[in-house]
Every structure is written in structure tokens, then in C-alpha cells.
N, C-alpha and C positions, 0 to 999 in steps of 0.2 A: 667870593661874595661881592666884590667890587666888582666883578664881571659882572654880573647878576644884575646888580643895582643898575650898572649904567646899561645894561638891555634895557633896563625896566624901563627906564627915562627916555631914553630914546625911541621906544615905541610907542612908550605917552606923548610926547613930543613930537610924533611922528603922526599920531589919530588926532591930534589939537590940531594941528597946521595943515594936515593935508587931508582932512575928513570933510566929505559935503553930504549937507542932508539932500532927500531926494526930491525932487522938485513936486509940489502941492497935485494930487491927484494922479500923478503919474500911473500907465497899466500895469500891472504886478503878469499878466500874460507870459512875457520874453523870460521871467526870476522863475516864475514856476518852471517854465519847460526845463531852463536850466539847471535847475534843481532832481527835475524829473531824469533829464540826459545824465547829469551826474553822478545819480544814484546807480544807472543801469552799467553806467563804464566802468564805476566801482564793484560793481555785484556780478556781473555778467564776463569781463577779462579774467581772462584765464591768470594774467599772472599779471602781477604790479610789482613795483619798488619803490620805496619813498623815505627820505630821511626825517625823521621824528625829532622832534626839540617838543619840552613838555618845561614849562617855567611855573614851579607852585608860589603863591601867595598868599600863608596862610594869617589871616587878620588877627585870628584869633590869638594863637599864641607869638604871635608877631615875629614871624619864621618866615627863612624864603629857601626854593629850594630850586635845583634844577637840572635836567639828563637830556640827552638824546641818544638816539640808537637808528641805526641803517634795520628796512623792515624788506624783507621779499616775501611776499604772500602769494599761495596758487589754491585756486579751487580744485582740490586733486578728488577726482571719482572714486578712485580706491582707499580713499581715508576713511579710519574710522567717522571723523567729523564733519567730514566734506570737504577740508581745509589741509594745508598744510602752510609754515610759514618758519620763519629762518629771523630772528631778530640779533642783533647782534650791538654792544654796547659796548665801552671802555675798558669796564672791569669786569665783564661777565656778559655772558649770551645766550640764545634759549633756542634750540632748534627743533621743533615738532613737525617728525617724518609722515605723519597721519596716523602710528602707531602709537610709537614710542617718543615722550620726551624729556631732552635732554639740558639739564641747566647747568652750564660750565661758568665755573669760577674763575679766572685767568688768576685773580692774588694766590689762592691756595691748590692754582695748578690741581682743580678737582674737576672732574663730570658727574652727577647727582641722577642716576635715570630713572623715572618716571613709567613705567610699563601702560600699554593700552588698557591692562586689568585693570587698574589701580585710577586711570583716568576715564575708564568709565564707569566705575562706579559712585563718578559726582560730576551729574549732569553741567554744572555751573564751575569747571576745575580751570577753566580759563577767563572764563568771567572778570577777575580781579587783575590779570596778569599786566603789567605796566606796558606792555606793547598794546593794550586796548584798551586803554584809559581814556585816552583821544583816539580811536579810530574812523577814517575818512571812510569806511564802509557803511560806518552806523545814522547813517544820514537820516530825519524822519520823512516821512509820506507828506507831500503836499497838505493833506488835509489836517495832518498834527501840528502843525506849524501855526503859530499865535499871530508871528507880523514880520512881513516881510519889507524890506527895501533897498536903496542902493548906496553906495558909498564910492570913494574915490580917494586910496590909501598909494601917495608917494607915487601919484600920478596912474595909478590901476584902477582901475573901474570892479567893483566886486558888487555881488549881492551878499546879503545881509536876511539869514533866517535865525526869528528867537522862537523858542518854545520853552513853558515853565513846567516840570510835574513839581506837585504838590507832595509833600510825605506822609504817606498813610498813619504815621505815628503823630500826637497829637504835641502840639510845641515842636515836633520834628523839622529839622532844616528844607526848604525849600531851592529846586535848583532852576535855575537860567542857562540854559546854552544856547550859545550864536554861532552859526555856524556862517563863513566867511568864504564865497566860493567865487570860481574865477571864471567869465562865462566866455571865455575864449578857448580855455584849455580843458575845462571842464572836469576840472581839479579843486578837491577843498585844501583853499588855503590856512584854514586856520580855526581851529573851532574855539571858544572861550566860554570854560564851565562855572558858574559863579554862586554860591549856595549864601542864604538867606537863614540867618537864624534872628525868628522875629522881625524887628525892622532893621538889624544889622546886617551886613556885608560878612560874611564869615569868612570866606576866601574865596580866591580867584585863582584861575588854571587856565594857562591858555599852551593851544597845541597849537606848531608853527608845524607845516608840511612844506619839504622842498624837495629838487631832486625827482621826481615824477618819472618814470618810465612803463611801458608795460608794452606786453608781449601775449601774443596769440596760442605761444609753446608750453608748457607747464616744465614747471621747473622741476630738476630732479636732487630732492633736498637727501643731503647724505655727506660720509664724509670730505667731499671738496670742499663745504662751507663752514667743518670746521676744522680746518687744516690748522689753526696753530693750538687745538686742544687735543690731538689723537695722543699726544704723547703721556697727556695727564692720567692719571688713576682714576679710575672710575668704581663707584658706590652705587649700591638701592638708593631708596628715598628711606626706606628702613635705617638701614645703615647710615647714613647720613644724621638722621636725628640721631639715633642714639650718638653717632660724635659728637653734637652738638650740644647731646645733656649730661656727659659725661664729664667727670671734672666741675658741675655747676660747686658751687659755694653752698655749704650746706652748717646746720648747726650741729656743734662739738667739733669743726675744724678748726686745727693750731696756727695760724698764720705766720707764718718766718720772715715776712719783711714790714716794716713800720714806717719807713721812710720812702716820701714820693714827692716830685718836685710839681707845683700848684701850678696857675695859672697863670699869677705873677712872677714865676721863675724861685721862688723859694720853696724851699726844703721845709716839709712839714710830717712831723710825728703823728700816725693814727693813733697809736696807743701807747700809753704807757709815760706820757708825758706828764699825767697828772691823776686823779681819784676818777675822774670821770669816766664814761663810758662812751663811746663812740657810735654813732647813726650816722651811715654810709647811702646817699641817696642817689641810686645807680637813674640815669634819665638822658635825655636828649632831644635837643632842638626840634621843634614838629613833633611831640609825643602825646597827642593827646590825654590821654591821661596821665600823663608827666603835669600836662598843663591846671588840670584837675586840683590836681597836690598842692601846686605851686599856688593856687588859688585858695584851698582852704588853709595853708600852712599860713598865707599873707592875712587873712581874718582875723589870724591871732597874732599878729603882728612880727612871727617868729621867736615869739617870746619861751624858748626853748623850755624845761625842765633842768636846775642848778646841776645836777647829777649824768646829764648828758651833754655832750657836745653833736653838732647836726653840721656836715659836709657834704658837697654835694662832689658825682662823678659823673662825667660824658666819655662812655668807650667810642663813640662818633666823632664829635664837633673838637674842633682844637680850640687855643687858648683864644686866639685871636676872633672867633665869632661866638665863645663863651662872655668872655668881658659885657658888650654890649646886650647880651640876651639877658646875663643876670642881674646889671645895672636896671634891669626894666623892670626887672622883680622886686628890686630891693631886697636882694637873697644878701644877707649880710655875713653868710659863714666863708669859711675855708672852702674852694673848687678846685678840681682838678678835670683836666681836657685828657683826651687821647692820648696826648702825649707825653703825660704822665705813665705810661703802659702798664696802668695799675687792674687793666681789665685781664693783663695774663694774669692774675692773679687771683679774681672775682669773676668769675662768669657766671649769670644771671639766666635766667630762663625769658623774662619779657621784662616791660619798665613802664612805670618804676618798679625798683626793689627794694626795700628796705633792708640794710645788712645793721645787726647789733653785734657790739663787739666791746669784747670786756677789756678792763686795762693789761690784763694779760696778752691778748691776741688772740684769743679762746674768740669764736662766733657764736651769738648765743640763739641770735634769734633769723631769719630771712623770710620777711613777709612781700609777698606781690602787689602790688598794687597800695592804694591807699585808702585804709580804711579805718574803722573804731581802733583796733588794735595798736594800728600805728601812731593814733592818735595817744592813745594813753602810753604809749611807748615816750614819746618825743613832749607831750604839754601836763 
């Protein structure tokens, strides 16, 4: 998270001091072409490579996140999608042969596969996937473009294209992207997504492109790219969920362990410590609808129900970026982080979760999300 921060700083610090507006009248002529050449070296090369850095900002619930992943992408004829691409990350990687794709876990040493059935029967199955969240292909047309200009970042001379879509849902967030391109190389350096709810800032995302390569040969995606997962076990997407929902936390289960060390390093009883009843609130940093909760639970100023006790759990975030997130809340109960590894023991389907649990250790209740229910559960 300190890494994070001080990115953040120094690229603010870096657009304050080395940023120049564009000189009064200037011709937009030389940004378009650039723009225009851009788009075709991106759309038209056979094959590219480029290291992805993606840093989230989200205001809302005052989270910060952040990844990068190495991307080789080739326009392959014989795909099903016309595409093929090899993304590759830290803990995990995505490799789609035009067929078939494959998402490998490196922590749980699994491959997850994806059949061309199964990915074409939803036209939009890539749509969401984090290698295209910022993608330098997805440039707009000259004429989509709002306002264009110039800039001058740490002595590089860039052009600068914003375009806003408005959200068809009414009070819906509205988004801003700028897209940051470099008219020497004819490369985007950087695109920044920034979404509008109301007059507020809701969050900001900016995509950092480095590392640029491309080739005229299509690449032959298979296993040489991913040589250190051939040895893992490989799953359907079937079979994968069903691991996934197996073992969830269900009501009428007996819980065997009571003791889990918190946030602040002490040893805390879920049950059994007293007449009370236990609310278990499974969530995590950047959840929007975590965020929801934490929002109407604060209305009532967390003024619990004498008959329960209300805890909060993160299987994600450790203690160290727990502290400051819940101080912001004003969450005044017992938490526990990650590293309490109290999620081998609760596993959840999405978040939040509501788990109830009697002084015995008995689960009585596990509601998703936040709603009436949990409301008269917990006030």
C-alpha cells in the first residue's frame, strides 16, 4: 500500500510540474493523424506485446488497488474471435488459443479450462476480463472524441484525447477517459478512466503501457507460454465452481473452532463467551456492496441489538490495510484480516455475507448481501 501511495504521488507530482497547457489556438491536424496512425498500428499488427500496470482509485469507498500483467496479443485468422492473446500476471494468468481458454492459478497450482462451446455462447465472455479493462486497441474514432490537446509529462511531448459517454440509467455514473498517446512511437501511453457520480469524482483508474513491441509473425499461443503451469491439475469451469461451492458455510453447521487472532494481534472468542449471539460480516476493501452496508449500518450509528454482538471478517486485506480502512468507518466492533485464516473455515459465496451464530457454535442464519433481513437480524 506504501508502494501504491507513493506511485500515486509521484505521478501527481510529476503532471503538477512537468505538465504544459497547449499553446492558445493551436492545429489539432498533426493529434488527429496521430491518433488516426495509432489506432491502425494497434488494429492492423499482427502481433504486439506490452506490460500493463492498471492503479485503481476508488473515492468511494476510499480504497486503492493495484496489478500489472505482461500482454501478447495476435489477430489470429483461425480464431474463433479473430484474436488470440497470452496475459500473464503474478499469481495467475490467462492464455486464450482462439479456442479454448485457460486461467491458471499459480497459488493453488490449478488450470481452470474454458471450452470454445462454453465461450461462445456469450458474445461479451471477454468483455469484463482485467487484460481489457485498459486496452490500447480500444482507442475512439477521431470524430468520438470531445477535446483534444497537448501536453508535456517529464519532458515527452504527448497528445491528450477526452471523450465522456453518459449512462443510459438515470442518476447512473458518468465516465471520462483520456487517452495519453505518444506521437513519436505511436503508442498509448496511458489511458485514465474516471467515473462521475453526480457532481462527485467516484473513482479513477489509470492504465500505464510500457515495454511496446510488435511483430509482423503471429504468434503461436500454446504450451511454451505456459511452461511453468503444464504441471498443475487441470478442471472444467464446471468443475471448478462446484470446488468453489463446496464446503460454503451453511445453516445447521457445528463450528469446532472459537478462537481467532484479530486485527490487533489479540485472541478473540466468536462464541460462547457470553448469552449473546454472533454476526459474522464476511467483506472486503473495494466491495461495493460491502461499501453499501457499511453505509446504512453507519445511519444507525452501529448501534447494534443488546442480544448480538456484530464482527467484521476480510478473507482479502491484512491487518495492516484493515486498521485504516475501518477507522474511516467508525466500525467500532471486533475485526479480523486474512490473517486470522478464519476463511478456511467460513467460505462465502460473494460479499458481504452475513453469517449468525449461536452461543453454541451452531450457524443459524447466512444471508448475502445487505438487506431488511439483516437489518432486523443485527438493529
Amino acid at each position: 500500500m506504501k508502494l501504491f501511495s507513493a506511485l500515486i504521488l509521484a505521478l501527481t507530482a510529476l503532471l503538477l510540474t512537468h505538465c504544459e497547457a497547449p499553446a492558445p489556438g493551436e492545429n489539432t491536424t498533426d493529434a488527429i493523424s496521430v491518433l488516426e496512425a495509432t489506432r491502425s498500428k494497434m488494429l492492423t499488427t499482427p502481433t504486439h506485446h506490452y506490460r500493463f500496470t492498471s492503479a485503481w482509485d476508488n473515492r468511494y469507498s476510499r480504497s486503492t488497488w493495484a496489478d500489472s500483467m505482461d500482454i501478447t496479443y495476435s489477430w489470429l485468422p483461425g480464431s474463433d474471435l479473430g484474436f488470440a492473446f497470452f496475459a500473464e500476471g503474478t499469481g495467475s494468468s490467462v492464455l486464450y488459443d482462439g479456442k479454448d481458454e485457460l486461467k491458471i492459478d499459480h497459488n493453488k497450482r490449478k488450470v481452470i479450462r474454458t471450452t470454445a462451446a462454453e465461450i461462445g455462447n456469450n458474445p461479451d465472455y471477454f468483455a469484463h476480463a482485467m487484460s481489457f479493462h485498459g486496452d490500447p486497441k480500444s482507442l475512439p474514432e477521431p470524430a468520438a472524441v470531445d477535446l483534444v490537446s497537448d501536453t508535456i509529462i517529464n519532458g515527452r511531448k504527448l497528445y491528450s484525447y477526452s471523450q465522456t459517454t453518459k449512462s443510459p440509467a438515470a442518476g447512473g455514473p458518468n465516465t471520462t477517459y483520456v487517452y495519453l498517446l505518444d506521437p513519436e512511437q505511436k503508442v498509448v501511453d496511458r489511458i485514465r478512466k474516471i467515473s462521475h457520480l453526480g457532481g462527485d469524482t467516484s473513482q479513477v483508474i489509470d492504465y500505464f503501457f510500457t515495454d511496446y513491441s510488435f511483430s509482423e509473425d503471429l504468434h503461436e499461443f500454446g504450451d511454451a507460454d505456459r511452461h511453468r503451469s503444464m504441471a498443475y491439475r487441470e478442471v472444467s469451469k464446471a468443475a471448478d465452481k462446484e470446488e468453489r461451492r463446496s464446503g460454503l458455510i451453511k445453516p445447521g453447521a457445528q463450528l469446532h473452532r472459537a478462537d481467532y487472532t484479530d486485527i490487533n494481534s489479540k485472541r478473540q472468542m466468536l462464541y460462547g463467551k457470553s448469552s449473546k449471539k454472533t454476526v459474522i460480516m464476511f467483506g472486503f476493501i473495494g466491495c461495493s456492496n460491502c461499501e453499501l452496508a457499511f453505509r446504512e449500518m453507519k445511519k444507525k450509528e452501529f448501534a447494534t441489538r443488546d442480544d448480538v454482538e456484530l464482527v467484521y471478517s476480510s478473507p482479502v486485506n491484512d491487518a495492516a490495510a484493515l486498521k485504516p480502512y475501518l477507522e474511516k468507518k467508525a466500525f467500532p466492533f471486533t475485526s479480523f484480516g486474512e490473517n486470522s485464516r478464519m476463511n478456511d473455515n467460513f467460505k462465502v459465496a460473494g460479499f458481504p455475507t452475513f453469517v449468525l451464530i449461536d452461543q453454541k457454535g451452531t450457524v443459524e442464519k447466512v444471508i448475502g448481501g445487505y438487506d431488511s433481513e439483516v437489518e432486523r437480524m443485527l438493529f
